[in-house]
N, C-alpha and C positions, 0 to 999 in steps of 0.2 A: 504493500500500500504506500501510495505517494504520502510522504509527511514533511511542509512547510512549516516555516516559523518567522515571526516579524519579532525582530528582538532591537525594541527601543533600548536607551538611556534615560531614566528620568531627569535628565539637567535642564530642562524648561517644557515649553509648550511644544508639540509634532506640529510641525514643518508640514504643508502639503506634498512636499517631496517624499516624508516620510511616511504621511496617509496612504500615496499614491506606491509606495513602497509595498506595505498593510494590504492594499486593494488585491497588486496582481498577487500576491500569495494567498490571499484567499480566492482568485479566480484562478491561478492554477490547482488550488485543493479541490476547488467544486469542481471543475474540468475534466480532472481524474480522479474522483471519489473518494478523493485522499483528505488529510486531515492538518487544518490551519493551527499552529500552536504561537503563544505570544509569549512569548521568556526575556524577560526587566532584566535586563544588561546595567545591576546597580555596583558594581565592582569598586570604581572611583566614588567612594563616599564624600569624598571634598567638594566633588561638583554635585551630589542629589541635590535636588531642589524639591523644598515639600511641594505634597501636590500634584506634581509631574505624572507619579502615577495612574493616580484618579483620573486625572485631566488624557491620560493616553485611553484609559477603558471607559472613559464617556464618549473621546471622540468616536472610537470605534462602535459605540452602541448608537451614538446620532446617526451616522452612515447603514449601519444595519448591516455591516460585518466583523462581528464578534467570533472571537475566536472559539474552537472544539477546546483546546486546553491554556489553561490561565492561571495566574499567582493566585485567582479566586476560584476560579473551576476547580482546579487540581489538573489530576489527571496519573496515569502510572508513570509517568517520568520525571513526575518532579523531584525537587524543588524549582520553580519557575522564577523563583526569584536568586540571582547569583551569587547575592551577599549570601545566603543560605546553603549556599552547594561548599564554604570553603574545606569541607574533608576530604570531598571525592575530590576538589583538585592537590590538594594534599597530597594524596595519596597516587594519583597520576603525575604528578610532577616528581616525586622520588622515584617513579618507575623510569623515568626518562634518565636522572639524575645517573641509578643504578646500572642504568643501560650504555651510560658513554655519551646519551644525546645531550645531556645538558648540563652545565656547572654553574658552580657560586664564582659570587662575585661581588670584592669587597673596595670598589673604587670608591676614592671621596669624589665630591661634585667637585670637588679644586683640581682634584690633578685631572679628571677628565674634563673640562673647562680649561685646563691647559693644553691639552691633548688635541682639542676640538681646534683652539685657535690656532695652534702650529700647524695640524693637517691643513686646514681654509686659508694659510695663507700658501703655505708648499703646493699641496694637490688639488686644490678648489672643492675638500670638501674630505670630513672626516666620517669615517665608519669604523665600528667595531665590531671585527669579525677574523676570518681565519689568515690576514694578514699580519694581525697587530696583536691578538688575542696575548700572545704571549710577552708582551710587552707591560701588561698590566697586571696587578694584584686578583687574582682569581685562584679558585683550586686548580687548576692548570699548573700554575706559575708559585703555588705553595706547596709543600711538606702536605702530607695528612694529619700531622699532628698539630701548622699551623695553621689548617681549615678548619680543623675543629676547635680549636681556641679562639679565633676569629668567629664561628658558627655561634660559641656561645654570648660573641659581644654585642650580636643582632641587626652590624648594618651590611647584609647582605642582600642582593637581589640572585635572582637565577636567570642567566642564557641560553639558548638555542641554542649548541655547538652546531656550525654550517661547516661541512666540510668544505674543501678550497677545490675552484676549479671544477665544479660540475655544473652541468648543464640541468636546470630545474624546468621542467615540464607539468603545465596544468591545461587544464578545456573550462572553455566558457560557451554555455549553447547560444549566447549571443555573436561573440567576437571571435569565436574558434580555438586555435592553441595561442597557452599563451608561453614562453619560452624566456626565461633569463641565465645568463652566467650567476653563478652563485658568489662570485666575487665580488659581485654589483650589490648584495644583500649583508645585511646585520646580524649579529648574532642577536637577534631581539631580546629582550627580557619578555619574560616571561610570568617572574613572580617578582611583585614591587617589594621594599620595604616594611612595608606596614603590613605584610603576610598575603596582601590579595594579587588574582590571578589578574595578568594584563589581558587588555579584548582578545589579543590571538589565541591565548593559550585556553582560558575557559571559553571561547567562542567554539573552538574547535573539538575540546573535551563535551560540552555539553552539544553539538550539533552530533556527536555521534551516539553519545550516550543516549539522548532522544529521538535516535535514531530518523535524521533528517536524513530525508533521500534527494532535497533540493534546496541548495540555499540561491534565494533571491535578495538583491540585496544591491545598496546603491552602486555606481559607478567609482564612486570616490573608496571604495574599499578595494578596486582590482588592484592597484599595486603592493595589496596584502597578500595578494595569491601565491604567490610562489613560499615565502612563508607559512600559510595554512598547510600548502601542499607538504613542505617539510616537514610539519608536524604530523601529517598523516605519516607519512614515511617512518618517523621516526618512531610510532605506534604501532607501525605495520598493522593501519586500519586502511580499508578503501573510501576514498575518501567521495562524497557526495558532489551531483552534478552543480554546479555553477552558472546561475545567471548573473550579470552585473546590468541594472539599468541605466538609460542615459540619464545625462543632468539635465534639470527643467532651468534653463536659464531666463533672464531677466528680460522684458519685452523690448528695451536696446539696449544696446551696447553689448559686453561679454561678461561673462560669471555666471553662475546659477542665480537665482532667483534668492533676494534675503529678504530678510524683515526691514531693514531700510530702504529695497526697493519698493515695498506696501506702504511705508510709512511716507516717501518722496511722491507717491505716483498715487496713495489714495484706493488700495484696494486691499482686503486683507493676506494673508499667508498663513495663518491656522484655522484650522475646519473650524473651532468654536472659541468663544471671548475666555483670554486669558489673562487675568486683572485686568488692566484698564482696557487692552488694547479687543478690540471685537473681530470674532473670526466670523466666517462665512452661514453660520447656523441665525447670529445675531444682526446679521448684514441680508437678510430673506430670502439664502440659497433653501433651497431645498434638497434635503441629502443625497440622493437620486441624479438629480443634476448636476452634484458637486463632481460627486464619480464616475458621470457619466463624460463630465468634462478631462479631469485629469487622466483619466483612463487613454485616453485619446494624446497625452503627454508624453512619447514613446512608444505607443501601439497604433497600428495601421489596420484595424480590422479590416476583412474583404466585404465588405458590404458597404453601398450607397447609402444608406440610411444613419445617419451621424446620431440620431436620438436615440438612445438603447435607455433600456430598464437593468437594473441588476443581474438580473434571468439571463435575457439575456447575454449580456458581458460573461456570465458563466459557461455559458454554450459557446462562444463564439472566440475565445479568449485563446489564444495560439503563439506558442513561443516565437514561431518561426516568424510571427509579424512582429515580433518588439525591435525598434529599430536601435542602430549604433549611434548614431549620431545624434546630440542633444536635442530636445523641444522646445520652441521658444515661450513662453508663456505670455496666453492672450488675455486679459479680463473683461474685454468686450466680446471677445466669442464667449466666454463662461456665463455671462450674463444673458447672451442670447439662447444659448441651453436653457438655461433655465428660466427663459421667459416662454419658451415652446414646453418645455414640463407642467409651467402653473398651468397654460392654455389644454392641458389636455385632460387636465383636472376638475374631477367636477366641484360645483362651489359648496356641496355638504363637507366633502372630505377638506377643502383648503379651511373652512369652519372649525372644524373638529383639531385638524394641524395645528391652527393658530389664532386659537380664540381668545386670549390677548387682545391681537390684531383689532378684532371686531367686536369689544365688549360695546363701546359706545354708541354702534351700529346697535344693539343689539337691546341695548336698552332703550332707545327708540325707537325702534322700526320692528322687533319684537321677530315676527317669522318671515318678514320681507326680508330679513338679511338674507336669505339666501338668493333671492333673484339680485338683489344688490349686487353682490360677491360676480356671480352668472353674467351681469351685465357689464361689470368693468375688467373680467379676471384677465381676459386675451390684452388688454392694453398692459397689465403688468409686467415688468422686467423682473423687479425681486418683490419677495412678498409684502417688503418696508413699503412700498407702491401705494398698497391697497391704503392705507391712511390718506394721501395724499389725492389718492384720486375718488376718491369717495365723500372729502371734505365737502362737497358744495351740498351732501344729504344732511347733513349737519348745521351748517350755517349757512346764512345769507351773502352774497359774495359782498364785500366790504369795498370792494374797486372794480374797476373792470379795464381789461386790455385794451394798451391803448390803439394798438396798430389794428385790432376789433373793431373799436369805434369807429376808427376812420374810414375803414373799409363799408360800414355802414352808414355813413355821413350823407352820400350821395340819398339816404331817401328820407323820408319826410318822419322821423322817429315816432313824433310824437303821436302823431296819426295815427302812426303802423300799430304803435305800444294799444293807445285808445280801442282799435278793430282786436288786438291780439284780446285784449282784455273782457271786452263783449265776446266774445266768442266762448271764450274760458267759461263767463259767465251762465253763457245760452246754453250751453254742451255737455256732452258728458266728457271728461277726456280719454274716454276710449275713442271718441268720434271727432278729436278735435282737430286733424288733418283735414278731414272735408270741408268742415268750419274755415280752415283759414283757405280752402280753396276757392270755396261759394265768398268771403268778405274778399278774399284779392279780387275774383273776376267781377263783382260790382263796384268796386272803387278803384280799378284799372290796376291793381298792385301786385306783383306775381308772388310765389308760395317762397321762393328764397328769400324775400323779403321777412317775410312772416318769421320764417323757422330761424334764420339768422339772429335776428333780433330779439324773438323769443329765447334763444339759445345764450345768447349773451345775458337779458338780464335774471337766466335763473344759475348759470353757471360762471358767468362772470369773463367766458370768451366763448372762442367757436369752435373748441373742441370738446370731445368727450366720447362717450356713449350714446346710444338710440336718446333723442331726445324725449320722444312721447313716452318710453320706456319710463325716462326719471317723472315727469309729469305725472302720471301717472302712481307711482313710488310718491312723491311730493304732496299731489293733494291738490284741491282746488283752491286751500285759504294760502297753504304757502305760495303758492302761482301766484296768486292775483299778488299778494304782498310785496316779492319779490318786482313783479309787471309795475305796480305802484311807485315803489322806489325809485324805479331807472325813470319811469314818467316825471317825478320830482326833480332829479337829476338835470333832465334833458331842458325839463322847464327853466331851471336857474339860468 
């Protein structure tokens, strides 16, 4: 069975890159029947940030891809959270230890802070590995009996010993082989000081222990491959397939996509508001739409049809289309997804979504909100809309456009206001179209006269919705009231 895993950090808020990370592993678990697990990469306790957690397992329940196994769920392979595994890498890191693959190491930050600026200024750049290893204070370079006298002073780390001179081989199903001399590579650490495991080494202990058959996972982690790859080697485990995705970069210029490009240009970067700043949940995406967009952020489905549902995207979801090359990130096409998602929405359910949205609807208009909702939802972009374009059921327009007016200047206001208002009067407003048809063709005035003018002084311009639709919704007392006003107006 295929078994995926999305393994955040808690040190802030998930990134859309990291959502969209989350996504395709759980569209490749659905894909192949296989099973989405989320394991909290909290190793660096200096950087958790409270919170962070909660805030990863809400975004994921907003979107409505929650994982099979969790720090909450459980599941047979935990512990899910890393801080909680440190025996089993304990106990994996002495095997390597015992085995030759890896050593201590007892450098102060001075002498390798000397070491670093002599290499960068000689060879343009320093590494620690099978060229220099024994140049330094490590068990390598000590007695047995001075490692273990050093072992009990506690400022040790442990190494990857990389042999010298080999050629390291890994596959990526996106990018194909990947290939470096092992000369070009570090003996990485492995275990920090303070006793926990660095991302490589419990990254790789626990993707096999949870027996991952796929890790997917950002772009920015491939130059860790050949590394992970050595540590499978070094375990003499097979190590799982590899996808690396591309980067979502910034809509100009170059870089991936940060939180100062949302903060300069005005759009968010996390799925949902995290203290002050508001993700895309508080901003009137709808979750469906958010996914449906980022999904589309390195993936080329074969189909014409850009709007998918989740379902979808689980069916349709193909490694072979994730592309190599970064995606630029649009937020005007994200907005237009999700203004074709509200539109296809009926107005019980955007109700039931976001009744917030529509309490004050709701307290006057009682069960017309729903034709309300019906009547404005296709002009919505985001759901924040609906307030905005629903305001003129609420109150009386307080001004009116001015480029409106002028456009209507040409005809005789007050007149037109006078017939619009008799009409209102005489009518029902289910029939008040005919009405203003029968008063234009006896007082020479045609029907755009009428609707225009009526349109402005109950909305305050000439756009919106079906007009007879709000009239109708409105009432005869609000009509005439609103008709009144701009008659006042026109008069001064």
């Amino acid at each position: 069975m295929e078994r995926v895993r999305f393994a955040p950090s808690p040190t802030g808020p998930l990134h859309i890159g990291g959502l969209r990370t989350a996504l395709f592993n759980y569209l490749y678990a659905r894909k192949h029947g296989g099973i989405f697990v989320l394991r909290v990469e909290d190793t660096d306790q200096n950087r958790k940030v409270d919170n962070s957690e909660a805030y990863i397992h809400e975004s994921l329940a907003w979107t409505g891809i929650s994982p099979d196994e969790d720090p909450i769920k459980g599941g047979k392979y935990g512990p899910y959270r890393q801080s909680e595994r440190k025996d089993i890498y304990q106990k994996h890191m002495l095997e390597l230890i015992e085995n030759g693959k890896a050593y201590y190491a007892f450098d102060s930050g001075e002498a390798l802070g000397l070491a670093r600026e002599k290499d960068e200024k000689e060879k343009g750049g320093f590494k620690y590995n099978a060229q220099n290893r024994m140049l330094f204070d490590n068990s390598l370079t000590n007695s047995k009996e001075e490692t273990a006298n050093k072992l009990k002073e506690g400022n040790v780390v442990i190494r990857l010993k990389v042999d010298a001179d080999t050629e390291v081989m890994a596959s990526d199903l996106v990018r194909g082989s990947v290939r470096v001399n092992s000369n070009e590579l570090e003996d990485k650490i492995l275990m920090k000081k303070d006793g926990m495991p660095t991302y490589h080494f419990a990254n790789v202990v626990d993707d096999y222990l949870m027996k991952i058959t796929t890790v997917i996972r950002g772009e920015e982690w491939l130059p860790s491959l050949p590394i992970h790859q050595l540590l499978y080697d070094a375990f003499g485990w097979n190590p799982p397939k590899f996808m690396h995705l591309p980067l979502i970069l910034n809509p100009s210029g170059k870089g991936k996509l940060s939180k100062r490009d949302g903060d300069k240009n005005g759009y968010p970067v996390f799925p949902i508001q995290w203290n002050e700043t508001l993700g895309y949940r508080e901003s009137g995406f709808l979750p469906e739409a958010h996914l449906n967009y980022i999904a589309q952020l390195g993936w080329s489905p074969k189909r014409e049809e850009e709007l998918m549902t989740l379902a979808v995207m689980e069916k349709e979801f193909d490694v072979a289309n994730v592309q190599k090359g970064g995606a630029r990130f649009d937020f005007e096409k994200a907005k237009w997804i999700n203004q074709q998602h509200l539109a296809s929405i009926t107005a019980d359910e955007l109700i039931n979504r976001f009744p917030r949205i529509v309490e004050s609807l709701n307290d006057v208009y009682g069960g017309k909100t729903v034709t309300i909702v019906d009547l404005v939802k296709e002009r919505l972009v985001l759901m924040n809309d609906l307030e905005k374009a629903t305001e003129f059921f609420l109150k009386d327009p307080e001004d009116y456009d001015e480029k409106a007016m002028k456009r209507i200047g040409k005809f005789d206001i007050k007149t037109v206001l006078e017939l619009i208002s008799e009409s209102v009067k005489e009518n029902e407003l289910s029939e008040l179209k005919d009405a203003f048809v029968q008063k234009g063709e006896a007082n020479g005035i045609g029907l755009g006269a009428f609707m225009q003018i009526t349109r402005i002084a109950i909305v305050g311009g000439l756009s919106g919705p079906e007009l007879f639709s709000i009239l109708e919704i409105l009432g005869k007392d609000v009509t005439l009231r609103r008709l009144e006003r701009l008659i006042n107006i026109t008069t001064l």
